[in-house]
N, CA, C and O atoms as a DFTB+ gen file, in Angstrom:
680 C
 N C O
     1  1       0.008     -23.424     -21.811
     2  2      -1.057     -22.754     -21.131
     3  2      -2.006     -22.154     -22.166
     4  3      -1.511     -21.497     -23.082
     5  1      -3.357     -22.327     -22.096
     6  2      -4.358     -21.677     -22.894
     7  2      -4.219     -20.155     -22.879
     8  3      -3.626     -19.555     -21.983
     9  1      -4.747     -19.624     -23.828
    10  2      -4.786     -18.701     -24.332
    11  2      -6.180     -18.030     -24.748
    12  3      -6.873     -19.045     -24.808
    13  1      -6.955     -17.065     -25.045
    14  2      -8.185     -16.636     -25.599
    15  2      -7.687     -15.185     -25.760
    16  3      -7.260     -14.405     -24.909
    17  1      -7.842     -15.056     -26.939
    18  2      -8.233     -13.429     -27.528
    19  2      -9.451     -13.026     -26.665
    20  3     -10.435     -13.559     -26.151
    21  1      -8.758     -11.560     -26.794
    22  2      -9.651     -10.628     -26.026
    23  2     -10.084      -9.208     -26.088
    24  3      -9.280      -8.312     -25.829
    25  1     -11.061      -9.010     -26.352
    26  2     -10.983      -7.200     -26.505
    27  2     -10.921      -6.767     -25.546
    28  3     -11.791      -6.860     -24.680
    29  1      -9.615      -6.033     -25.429
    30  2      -9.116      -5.074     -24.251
    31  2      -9.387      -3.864     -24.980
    32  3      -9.329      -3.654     -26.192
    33  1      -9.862      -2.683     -23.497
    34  2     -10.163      -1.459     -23.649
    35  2      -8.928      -0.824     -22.950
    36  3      -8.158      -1.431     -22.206
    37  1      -8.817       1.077     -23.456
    38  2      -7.786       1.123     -22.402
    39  2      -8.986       2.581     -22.313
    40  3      -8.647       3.584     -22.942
    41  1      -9.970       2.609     -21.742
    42  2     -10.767       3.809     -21.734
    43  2     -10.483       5.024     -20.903
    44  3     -10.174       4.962     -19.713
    45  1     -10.631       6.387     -21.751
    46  2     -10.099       7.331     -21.009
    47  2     -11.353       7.795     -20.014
    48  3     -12.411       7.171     -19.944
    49  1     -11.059       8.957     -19.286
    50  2     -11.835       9.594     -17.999
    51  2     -12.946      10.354     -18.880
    52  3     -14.057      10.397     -18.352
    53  1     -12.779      11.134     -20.508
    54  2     -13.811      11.447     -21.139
    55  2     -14.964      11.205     -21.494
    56  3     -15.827      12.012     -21.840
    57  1     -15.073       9.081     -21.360
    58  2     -15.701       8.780     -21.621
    59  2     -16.819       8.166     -20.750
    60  3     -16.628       7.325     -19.871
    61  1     -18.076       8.722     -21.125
    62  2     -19.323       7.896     -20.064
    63  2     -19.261       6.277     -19.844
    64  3     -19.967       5.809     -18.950
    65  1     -18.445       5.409     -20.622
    66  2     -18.166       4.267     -20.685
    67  2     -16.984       3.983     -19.630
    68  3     -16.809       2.838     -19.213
    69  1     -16.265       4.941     -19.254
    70  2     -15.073       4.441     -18.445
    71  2     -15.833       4.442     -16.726
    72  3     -15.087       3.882     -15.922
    73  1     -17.173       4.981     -16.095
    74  2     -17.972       5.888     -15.461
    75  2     -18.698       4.281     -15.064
    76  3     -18.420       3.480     -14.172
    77  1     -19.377       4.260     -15.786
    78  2     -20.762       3.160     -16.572
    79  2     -19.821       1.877     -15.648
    80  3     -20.108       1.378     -14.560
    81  1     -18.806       1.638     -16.413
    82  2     -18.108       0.662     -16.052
    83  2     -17.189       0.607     -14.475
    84  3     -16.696      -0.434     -14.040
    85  1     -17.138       1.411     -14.059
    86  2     -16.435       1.496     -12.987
    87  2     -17.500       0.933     -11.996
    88  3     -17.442      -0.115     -11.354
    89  1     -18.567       1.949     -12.025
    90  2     -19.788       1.334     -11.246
    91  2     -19.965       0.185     -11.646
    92  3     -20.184      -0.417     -10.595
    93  1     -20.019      -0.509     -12.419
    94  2     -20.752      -1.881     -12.445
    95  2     -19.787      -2.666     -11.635
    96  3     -20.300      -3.564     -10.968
    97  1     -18.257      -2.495     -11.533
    98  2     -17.306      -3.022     -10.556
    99  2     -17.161      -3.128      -9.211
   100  3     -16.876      -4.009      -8.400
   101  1     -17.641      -1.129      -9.209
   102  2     -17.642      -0.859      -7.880
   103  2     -18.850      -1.620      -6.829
   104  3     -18.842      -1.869      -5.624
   105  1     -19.925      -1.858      -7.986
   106  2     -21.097      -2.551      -7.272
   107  2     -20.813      -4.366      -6.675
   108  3     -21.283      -4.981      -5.717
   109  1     -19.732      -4.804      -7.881
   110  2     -19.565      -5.613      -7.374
   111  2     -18.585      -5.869      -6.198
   112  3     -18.836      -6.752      -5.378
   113  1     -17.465      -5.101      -6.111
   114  2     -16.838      -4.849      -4.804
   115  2     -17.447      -4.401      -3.770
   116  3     -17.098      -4.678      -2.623
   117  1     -18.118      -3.891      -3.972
   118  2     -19.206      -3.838      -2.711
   119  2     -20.075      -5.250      -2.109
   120  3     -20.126      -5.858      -1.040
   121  1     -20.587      -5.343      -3.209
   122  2     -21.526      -7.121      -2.498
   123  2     -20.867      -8.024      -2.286
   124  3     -21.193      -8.839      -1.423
   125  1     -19.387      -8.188      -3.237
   126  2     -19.186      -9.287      -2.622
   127  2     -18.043      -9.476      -1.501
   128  3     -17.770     -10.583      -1.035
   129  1     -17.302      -8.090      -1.055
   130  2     -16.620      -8.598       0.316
   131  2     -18.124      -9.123       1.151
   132  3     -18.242     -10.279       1.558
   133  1     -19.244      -8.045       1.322
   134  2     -20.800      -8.917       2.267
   135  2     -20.324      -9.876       2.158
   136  3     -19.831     -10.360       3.177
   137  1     -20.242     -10.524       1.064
   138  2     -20.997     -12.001       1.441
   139  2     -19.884     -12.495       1.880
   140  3     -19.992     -13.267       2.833
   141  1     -18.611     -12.240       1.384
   142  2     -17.766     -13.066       2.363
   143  2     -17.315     -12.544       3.826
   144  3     -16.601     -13.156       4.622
   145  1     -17.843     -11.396       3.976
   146  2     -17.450     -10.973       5.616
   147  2     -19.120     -11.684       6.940
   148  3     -19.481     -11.456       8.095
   149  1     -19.564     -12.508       5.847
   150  2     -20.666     -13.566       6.651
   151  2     -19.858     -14.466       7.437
   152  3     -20.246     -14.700       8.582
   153  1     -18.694     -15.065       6.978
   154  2     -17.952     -16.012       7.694
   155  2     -16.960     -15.302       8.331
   156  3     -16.388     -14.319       7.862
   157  1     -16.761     -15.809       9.407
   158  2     -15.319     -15.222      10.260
   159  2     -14.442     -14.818       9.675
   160  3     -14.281     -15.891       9.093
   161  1     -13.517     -14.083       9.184
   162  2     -12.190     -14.215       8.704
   163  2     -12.387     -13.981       7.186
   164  3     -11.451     -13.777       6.412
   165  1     -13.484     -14.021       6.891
   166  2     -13.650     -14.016       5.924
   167  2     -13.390     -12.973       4.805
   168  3     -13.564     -13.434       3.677
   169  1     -13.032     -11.732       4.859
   170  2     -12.482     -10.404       4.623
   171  2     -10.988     -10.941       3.745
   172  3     -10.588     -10.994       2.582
   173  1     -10.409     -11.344       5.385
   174  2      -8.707     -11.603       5.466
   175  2      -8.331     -12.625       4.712
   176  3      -7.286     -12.545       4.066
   177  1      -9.113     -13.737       4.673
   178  2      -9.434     -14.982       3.818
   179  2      -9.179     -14.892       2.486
   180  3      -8.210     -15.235       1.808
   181  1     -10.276     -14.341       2.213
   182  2     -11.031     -13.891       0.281
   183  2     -10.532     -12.810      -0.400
   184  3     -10.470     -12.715      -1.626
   185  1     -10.022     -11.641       0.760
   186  2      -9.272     -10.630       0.041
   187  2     -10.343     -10.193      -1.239
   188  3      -9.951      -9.885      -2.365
   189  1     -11.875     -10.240      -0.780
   190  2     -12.577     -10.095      -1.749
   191  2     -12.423      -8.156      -2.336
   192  3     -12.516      -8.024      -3.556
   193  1     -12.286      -7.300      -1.811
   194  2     -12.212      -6.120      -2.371
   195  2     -11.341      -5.749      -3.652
   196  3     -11.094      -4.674      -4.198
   197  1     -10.892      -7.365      -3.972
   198  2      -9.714      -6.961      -4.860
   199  2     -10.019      -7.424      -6.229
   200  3      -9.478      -6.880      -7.192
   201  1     -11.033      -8.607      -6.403
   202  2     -11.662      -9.187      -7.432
   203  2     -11.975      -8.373      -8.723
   204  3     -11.747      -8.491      -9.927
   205  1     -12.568      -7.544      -7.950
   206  2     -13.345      -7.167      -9.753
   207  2     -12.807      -5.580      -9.781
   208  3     -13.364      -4.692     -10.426
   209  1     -11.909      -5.446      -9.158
   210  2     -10.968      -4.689      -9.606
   211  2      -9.468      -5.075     -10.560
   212  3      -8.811      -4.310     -11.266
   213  1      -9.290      -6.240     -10.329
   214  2      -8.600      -6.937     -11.041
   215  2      -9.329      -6.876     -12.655
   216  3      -8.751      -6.541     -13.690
   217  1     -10.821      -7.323     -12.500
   218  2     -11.612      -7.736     -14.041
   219  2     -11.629      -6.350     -14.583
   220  3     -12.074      -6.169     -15.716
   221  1     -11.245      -5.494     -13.972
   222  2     -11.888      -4.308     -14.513
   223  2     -10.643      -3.417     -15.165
   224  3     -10.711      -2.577     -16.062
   225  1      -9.634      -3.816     -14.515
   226  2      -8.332      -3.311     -14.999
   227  2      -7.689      -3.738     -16.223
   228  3      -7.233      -3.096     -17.169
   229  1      -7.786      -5.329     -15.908
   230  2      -7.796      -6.270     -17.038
   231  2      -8.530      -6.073     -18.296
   232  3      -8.046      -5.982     -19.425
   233  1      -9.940      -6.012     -17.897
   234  2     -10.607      -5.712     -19.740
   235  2     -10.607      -4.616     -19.814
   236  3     -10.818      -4.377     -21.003
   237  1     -10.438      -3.177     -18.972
   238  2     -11.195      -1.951     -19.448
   239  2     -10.159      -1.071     -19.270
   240  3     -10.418       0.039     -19.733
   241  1      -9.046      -1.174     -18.748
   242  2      -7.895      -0.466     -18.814
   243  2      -7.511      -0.198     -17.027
   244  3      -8.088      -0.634     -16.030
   245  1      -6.274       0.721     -17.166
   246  2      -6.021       1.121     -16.068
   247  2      -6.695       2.379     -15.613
   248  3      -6.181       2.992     -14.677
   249  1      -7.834       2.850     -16.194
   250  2      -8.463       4.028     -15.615
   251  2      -9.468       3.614     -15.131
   252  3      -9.547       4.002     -13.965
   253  1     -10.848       2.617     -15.621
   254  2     -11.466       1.902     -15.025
   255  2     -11.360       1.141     -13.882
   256  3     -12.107       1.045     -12.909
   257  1      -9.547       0.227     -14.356
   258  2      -9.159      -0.259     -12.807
   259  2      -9.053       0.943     -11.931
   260  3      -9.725       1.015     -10.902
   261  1      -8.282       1.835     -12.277
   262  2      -8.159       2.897     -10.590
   263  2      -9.716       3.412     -10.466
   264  3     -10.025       3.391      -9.275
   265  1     -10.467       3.726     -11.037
   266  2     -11.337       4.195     -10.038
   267  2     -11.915       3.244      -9.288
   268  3     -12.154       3.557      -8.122
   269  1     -12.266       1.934      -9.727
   270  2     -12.605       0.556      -8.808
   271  2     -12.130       0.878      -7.772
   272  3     -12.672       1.256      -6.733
   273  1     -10.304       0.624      -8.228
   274  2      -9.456       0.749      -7.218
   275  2     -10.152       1.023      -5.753
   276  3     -10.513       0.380      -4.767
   277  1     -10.109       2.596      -6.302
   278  2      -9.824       3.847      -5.232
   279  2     -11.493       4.015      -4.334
   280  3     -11.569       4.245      -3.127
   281  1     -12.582       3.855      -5.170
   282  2     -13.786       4.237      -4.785
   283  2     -14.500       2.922      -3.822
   284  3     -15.179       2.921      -2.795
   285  1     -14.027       1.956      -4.624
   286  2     -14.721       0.463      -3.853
   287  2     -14.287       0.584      -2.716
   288  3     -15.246       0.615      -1.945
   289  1     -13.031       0.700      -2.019
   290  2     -12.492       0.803      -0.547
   291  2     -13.706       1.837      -0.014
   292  3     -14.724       1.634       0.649
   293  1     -13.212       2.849      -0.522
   294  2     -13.826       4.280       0.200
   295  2     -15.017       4.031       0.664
   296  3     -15.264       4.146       1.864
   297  1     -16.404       3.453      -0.713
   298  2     -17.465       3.255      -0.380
   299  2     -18.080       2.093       0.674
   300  3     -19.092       2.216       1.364
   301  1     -17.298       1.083       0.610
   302  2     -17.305       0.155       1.520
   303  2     -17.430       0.584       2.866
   304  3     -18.365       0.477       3.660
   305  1     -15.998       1.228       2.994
   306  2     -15.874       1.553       4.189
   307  2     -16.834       2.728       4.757
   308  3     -17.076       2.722       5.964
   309  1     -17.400       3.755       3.918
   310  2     -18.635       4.913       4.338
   311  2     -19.783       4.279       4.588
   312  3     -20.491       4.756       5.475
   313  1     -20.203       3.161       3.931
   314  2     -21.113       2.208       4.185
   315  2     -21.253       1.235       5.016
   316  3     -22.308       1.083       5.633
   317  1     -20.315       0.510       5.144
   318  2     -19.935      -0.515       5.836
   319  2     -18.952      -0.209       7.259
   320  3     -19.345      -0.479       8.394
   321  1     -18.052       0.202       7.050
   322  2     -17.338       0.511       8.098
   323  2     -15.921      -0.152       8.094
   324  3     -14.867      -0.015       8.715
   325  1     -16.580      -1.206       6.750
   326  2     -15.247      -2.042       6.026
   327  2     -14.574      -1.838       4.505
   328  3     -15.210      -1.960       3.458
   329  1     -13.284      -1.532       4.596
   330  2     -12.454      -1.731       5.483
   331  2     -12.198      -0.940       6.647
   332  3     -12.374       0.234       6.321
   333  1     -11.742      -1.059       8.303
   334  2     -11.367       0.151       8.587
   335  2     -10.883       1.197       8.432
   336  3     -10.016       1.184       7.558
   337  1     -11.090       2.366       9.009
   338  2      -9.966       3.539       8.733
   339  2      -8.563       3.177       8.485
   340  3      -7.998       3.350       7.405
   341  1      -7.942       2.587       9.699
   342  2      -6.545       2.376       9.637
   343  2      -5.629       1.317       8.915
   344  3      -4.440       1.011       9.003
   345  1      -6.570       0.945       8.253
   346  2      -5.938      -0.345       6.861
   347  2      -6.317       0.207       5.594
   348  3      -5.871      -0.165       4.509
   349  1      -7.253       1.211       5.804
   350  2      -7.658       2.080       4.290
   351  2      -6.455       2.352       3.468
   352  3      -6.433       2.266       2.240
   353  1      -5.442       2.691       4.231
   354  2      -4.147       3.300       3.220
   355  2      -3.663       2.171       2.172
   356  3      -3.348       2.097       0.984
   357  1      -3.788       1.316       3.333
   358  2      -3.205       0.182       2.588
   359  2      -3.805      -0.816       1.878
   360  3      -3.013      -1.649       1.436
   361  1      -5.010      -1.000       1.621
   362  2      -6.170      -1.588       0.546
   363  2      -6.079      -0.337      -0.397
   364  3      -6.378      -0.603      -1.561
   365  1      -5.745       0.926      -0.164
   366  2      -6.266       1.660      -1.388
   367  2      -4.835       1.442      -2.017
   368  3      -4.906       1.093      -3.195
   369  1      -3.733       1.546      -1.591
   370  2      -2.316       1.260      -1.922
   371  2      -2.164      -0.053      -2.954
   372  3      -1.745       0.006      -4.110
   373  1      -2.580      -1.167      -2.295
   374  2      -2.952      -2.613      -2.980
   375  2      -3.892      -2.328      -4.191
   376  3      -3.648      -2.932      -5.235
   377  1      -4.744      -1.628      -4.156
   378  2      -6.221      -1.851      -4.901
   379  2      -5.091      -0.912      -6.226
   380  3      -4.731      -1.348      -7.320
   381  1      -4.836       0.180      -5.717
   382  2      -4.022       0.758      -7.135
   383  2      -2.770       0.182      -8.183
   384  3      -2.573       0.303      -9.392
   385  1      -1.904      -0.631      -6.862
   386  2      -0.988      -1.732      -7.656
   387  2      -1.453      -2.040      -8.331
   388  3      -1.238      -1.560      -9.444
   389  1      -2.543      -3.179      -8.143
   390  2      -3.305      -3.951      -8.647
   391  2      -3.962      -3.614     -10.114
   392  3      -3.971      -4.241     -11.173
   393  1      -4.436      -2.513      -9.763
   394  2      -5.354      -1.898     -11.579
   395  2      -4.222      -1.764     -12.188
   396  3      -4.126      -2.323     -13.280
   397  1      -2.783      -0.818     -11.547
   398  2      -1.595      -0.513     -12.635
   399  2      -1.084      -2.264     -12.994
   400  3      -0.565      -2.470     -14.092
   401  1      -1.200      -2.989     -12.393
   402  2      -0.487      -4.469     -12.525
   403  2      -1.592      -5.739     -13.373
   404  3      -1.248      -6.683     -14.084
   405  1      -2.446      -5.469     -13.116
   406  2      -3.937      -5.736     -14.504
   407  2      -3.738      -5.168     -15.922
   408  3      -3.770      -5.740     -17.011
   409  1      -3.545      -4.005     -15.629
   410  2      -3.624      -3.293     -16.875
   411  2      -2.409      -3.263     -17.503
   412  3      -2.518      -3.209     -18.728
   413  1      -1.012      -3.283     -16.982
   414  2       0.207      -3.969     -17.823
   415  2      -0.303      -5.304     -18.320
   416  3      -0.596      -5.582     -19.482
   417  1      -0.356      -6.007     -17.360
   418  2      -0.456      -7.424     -17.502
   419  2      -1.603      -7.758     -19.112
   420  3      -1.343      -8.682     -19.882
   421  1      -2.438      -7.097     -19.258
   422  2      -3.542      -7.158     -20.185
   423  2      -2.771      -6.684     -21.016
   424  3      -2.468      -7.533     -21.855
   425  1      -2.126      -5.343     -21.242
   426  2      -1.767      -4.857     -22.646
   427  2      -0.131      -5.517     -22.652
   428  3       0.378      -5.415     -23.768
   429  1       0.620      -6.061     -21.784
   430  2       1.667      -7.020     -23.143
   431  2       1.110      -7.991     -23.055
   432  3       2.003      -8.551     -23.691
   433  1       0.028      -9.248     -22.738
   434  2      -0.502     -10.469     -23.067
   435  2      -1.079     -10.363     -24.779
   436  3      -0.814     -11.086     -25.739
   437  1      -2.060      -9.014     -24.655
   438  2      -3.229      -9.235     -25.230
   439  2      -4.205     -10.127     -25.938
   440  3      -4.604     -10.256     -27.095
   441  1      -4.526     -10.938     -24.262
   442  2      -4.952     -12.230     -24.495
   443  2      -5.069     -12.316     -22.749
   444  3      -4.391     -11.880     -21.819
   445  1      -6.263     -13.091     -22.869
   446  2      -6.532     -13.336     -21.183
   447  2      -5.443     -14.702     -21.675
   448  3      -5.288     -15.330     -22.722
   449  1      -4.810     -14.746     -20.274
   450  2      -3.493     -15.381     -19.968
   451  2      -3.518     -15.553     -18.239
   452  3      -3.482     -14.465     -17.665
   453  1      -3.577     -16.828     -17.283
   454  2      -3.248     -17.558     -16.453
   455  2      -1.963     -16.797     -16.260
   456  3      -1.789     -16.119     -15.248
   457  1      -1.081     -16.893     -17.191
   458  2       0.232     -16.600     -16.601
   459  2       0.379     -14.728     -16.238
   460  3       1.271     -14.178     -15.592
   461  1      -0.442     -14.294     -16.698
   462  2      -0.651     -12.774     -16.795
   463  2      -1.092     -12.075     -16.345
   464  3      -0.834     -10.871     -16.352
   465  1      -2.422     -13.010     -15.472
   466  2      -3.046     -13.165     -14.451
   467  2      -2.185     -13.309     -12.689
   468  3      -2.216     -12.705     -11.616
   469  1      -1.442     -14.571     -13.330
   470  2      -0.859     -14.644     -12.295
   471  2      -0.032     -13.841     -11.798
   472  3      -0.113     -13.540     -10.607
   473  1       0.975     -13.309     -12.642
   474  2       1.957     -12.160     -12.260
   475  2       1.554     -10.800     -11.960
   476  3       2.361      -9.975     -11.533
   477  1       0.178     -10.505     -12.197
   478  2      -0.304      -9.515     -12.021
   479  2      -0.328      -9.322     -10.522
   480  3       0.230      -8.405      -9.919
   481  1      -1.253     -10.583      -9.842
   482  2      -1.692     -10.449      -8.512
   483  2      -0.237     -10.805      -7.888
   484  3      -0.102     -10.174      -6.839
   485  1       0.687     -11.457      -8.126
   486  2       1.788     -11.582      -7.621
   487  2       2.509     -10.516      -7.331
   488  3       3.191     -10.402      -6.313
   489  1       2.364      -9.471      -8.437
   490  2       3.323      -7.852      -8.159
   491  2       2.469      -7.167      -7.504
   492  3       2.987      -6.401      -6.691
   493  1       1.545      -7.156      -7.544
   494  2       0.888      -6.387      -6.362
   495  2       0.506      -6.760      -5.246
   496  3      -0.232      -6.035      -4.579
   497  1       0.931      -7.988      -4.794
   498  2       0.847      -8.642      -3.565
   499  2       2.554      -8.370      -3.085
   500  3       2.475      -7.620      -2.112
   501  1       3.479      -8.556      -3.261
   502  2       4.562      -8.290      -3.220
   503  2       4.984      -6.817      -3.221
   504  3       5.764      -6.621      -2.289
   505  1       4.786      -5.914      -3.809
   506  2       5.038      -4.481      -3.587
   507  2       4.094      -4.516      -2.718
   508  3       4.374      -4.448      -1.521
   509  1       2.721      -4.636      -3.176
   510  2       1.899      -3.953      -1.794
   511  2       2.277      -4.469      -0.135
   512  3       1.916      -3.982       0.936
   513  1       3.183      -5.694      -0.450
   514  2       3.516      -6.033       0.852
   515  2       4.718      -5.431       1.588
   516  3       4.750      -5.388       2.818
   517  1       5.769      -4.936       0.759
   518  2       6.776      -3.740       1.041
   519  2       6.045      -2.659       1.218
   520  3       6.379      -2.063       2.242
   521  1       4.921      -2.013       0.462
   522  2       4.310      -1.009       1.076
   523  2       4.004      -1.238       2.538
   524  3       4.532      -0.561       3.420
   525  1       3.339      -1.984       2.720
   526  2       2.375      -2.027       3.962
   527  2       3.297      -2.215       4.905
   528  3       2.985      -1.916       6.058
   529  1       4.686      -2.774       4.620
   530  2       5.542      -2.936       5.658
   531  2       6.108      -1.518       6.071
   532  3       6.396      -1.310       7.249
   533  1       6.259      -0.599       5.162
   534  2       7.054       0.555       5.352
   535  2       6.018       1.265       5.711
   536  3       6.471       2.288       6.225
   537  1       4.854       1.286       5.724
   538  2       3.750       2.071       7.166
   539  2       3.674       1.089       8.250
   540  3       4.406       2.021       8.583
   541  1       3.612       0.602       8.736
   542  2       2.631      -0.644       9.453
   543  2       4.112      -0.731      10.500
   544  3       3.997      -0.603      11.719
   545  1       5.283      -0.930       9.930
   546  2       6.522      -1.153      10.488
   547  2       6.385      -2.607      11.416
   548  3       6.774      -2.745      12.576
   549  1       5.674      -3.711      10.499
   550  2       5.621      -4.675      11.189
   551  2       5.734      -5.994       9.991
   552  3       4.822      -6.321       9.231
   553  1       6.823      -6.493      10.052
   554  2       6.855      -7.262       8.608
   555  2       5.702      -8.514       8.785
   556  3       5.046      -8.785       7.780
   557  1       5.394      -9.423      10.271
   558  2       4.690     -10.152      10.184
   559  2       3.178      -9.337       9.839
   560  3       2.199     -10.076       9.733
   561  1       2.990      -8.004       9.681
   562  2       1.569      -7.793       9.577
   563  2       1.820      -7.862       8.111
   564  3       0.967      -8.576       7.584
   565  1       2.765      -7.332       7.173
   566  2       2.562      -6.994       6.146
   567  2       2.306      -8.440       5.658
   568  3       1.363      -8.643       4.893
   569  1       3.167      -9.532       6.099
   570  2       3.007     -10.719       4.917
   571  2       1.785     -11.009       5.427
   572  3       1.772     -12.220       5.207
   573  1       0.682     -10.756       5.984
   574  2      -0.898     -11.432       6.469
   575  2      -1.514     -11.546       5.101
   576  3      -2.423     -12.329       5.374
   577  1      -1.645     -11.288       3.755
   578  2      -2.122     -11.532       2.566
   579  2      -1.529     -13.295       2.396
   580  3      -2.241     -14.298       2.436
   581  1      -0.052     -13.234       2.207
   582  2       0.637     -14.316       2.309
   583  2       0.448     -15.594       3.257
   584  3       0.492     -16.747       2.829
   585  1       0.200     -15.201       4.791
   586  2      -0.143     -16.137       5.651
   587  2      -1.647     -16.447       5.534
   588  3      -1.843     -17.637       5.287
   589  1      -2.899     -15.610       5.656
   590  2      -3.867     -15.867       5.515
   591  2      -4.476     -15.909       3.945
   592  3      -4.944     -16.999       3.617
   593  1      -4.518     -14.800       2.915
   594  2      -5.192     -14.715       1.991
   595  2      -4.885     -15.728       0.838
   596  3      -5.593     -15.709      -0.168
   597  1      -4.247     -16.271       0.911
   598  2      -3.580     -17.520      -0.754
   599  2      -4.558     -17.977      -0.814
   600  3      -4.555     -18.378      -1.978
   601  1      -5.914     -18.373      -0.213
   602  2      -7.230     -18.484      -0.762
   603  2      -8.029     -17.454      -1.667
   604  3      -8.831     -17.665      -2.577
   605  1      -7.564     -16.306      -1.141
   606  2      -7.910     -15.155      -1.858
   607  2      -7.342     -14.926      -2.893
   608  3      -8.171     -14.692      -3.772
   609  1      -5.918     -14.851      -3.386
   610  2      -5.458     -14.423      -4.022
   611  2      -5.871     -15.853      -5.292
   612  3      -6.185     -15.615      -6.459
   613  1      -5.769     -17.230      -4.715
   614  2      -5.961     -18.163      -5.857
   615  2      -7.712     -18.067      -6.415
   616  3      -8.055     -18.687      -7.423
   617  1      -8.531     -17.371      -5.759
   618  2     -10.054     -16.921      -6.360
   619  2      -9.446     -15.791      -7.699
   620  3      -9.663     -15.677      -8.905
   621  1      -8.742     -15.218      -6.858
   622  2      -8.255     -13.719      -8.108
   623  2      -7.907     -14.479      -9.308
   624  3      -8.419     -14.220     -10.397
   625  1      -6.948     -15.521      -9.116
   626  2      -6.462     -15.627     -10.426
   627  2      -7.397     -16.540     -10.978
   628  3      -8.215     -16.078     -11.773
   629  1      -7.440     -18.180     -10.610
   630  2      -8.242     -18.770     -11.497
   631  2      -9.477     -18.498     -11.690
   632  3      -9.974     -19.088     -12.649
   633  1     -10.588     -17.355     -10.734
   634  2     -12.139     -17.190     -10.983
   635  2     -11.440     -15.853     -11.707
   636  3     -12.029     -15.818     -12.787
   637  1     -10.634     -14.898     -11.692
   638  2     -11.053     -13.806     -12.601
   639  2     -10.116     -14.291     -13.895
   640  3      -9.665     -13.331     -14.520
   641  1      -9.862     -15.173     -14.242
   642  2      -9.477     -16.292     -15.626
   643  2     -10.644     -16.467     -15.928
   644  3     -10.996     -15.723     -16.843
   645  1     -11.616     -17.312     -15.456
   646  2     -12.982     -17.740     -16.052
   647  2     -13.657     -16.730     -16.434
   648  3     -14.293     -16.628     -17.483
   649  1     -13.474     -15.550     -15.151
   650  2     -14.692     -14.797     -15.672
   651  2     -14.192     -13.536     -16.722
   652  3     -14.940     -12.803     -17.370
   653  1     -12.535     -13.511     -16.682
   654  2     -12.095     -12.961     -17.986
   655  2     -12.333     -13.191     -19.296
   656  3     -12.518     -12.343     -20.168
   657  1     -12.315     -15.021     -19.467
   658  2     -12.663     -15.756     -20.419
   659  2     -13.978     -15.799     -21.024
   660  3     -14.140     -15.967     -22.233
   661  1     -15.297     -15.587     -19.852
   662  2     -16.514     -15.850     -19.780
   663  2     -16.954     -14.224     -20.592
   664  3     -17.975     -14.366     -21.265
   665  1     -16.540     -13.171     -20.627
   666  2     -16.352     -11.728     -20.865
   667  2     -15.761     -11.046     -22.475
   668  3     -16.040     -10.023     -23.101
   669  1     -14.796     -12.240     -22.725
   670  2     -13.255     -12.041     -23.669
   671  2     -14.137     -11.645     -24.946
   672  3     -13.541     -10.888     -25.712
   673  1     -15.073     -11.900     -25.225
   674  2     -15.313     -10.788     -26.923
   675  2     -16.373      -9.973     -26.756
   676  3     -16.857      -9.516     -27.792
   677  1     -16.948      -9.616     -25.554
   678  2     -17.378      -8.488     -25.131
   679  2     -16.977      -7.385     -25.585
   680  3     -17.430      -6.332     -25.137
């Protein structure tokens, strides 16, 4: 499996760079569930809120990833109305796996890595799916990432590979 060096950040909350960068994420978690909540299903599909929270965890650390995380839901939903209230717990639950499971994944690779990638979205699809089961108390709701999103989740890994790659000596 290929490999590319990469400058990984692990930026703290002190810095106007960890801020700078969150927004530029958060902006993109914002536009692009839109465009995919144009098509039906399309939310549940693309699992787009999770994208560039992934890129952001990955190159810029796990503090950059959590605020993505945590703020992209929130703002979405104050704006949008998406996600709903009553799935909020559990996208913000996912969205935080996710930055803590990016940001391992980045600092033992150190190297954008397919395989590092992959296990990333895999542990946080998997815990977050025991999470969601232990609120939700409904195991067929929790695996709905699993039944519907594997389109989504395969954008996460091989498009935020490219666009890790496309980024990597940034």
């Amino acid at each position: 499996m290929e490999t590319t060096t990469v400058k990984l950040y692990s930026l703290n909350y002190k810095e106007a760079k960890t801020y700078m960068f969150a927004l530029l994420f958060i902006a993109g978690n914002i536009a692009l569930p839109q465009i995919c909540h144009l098509v039906p299903g399309g939310g549940l599909t693309w699992l787009p809120i999770y994208f560039f929270t992934l890129i952001a965890a990955y190159k810029y650390g796990f503090r950059v990833g959590l605020l993505t995380a945590i703020l992209s839901p929130l703002a979405n939903n104050v704006l949008f109305g998406m996600p709903p209230v009553d799935v909020l717990p559990i996208i913000l639950i996912k969205s935080s796996l996710l930055a803590a499971a990016a940001a391992y994944a980045a600092h033992r690779s150190d190297k954008v890595s397919l395989l590092a990638i992959v296990g990333a979205v895999l542990a946080y699809q998997v815990a977050g799916t025991f999470a969601e089961w232990a609120i939700v108390k409904d195991f067929f709701v929790a695996v709905q990432d699993f039944r519907i999103g594997i389109p989504g989740m395969l954008i996460q890994i091989f498009g935020g590979y490219a666009v890790l790659k496309a980024i990597a000596k940034l």
